[in-house]
C-alpha positions as CSV (number, residue, x, y, z in Angstrom):
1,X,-49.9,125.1,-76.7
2,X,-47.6,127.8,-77.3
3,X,-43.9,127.2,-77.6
4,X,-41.6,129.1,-75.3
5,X,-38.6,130.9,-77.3
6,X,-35.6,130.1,-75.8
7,X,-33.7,132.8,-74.5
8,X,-30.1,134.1,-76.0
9,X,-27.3,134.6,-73.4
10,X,-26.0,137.5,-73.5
11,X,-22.0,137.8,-71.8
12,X,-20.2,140.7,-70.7
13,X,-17.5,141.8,-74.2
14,X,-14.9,143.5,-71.9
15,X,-14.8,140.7,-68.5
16,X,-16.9,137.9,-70.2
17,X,-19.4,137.1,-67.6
18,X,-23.0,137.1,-68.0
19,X,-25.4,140.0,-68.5
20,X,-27.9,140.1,-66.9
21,X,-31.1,142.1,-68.3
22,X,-32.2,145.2,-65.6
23,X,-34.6,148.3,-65.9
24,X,-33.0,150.9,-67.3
25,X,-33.3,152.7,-63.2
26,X,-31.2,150.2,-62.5
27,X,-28.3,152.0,-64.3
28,X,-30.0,155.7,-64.1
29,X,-31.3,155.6,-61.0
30,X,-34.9,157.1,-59.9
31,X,-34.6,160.6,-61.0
32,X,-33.8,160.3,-64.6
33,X,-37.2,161.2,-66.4
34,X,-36.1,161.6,-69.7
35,X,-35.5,157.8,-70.1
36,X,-38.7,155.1,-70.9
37,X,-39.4,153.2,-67.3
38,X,-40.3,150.5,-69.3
39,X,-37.0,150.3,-71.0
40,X,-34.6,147.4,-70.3
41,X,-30.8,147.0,-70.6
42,X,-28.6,144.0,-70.1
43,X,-26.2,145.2,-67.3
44,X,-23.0,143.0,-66.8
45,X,-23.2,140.7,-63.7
46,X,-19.9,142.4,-62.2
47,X,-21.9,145.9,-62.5
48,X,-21.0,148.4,-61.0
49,X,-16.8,147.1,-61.0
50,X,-17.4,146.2,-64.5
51,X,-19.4,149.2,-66.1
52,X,-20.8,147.5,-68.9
53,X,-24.6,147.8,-70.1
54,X,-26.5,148.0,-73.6
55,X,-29.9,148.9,-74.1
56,X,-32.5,146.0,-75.0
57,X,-35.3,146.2,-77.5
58,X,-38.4,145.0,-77.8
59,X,-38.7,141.9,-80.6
60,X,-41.6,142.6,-82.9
């Protein structure tokens, strides 16, 4: 049986709440084709008062 890795909260650095992780659309919207749909960010909770969001990678 394979052990779950537990997951890292990840909070806001400007309001402190927690962020939340989001397609990158999400952010972008529809129309941006340059960007990977695949790709994630962690968007802050209070998105879109608090417009706070860093892109996520992939662990290897």
């Amino acid at each position: 049986m394979k052990k779950r890795k537990k997951q890292t909260e990840v909070f806001c650095p400007y309001c402190g709440r927690r962020a939340v992780l989001r397609p990158i659309t999400y952010v972008v919207g529809e129309n941006r084709r340059i960007f990977d749909p695949d790709q994630k960010v962690y968007v802050c909770s209070a998105y879109p008062a608090c417009n706070a969001y860093v892109a996520a990678s992939k662990k290897i």
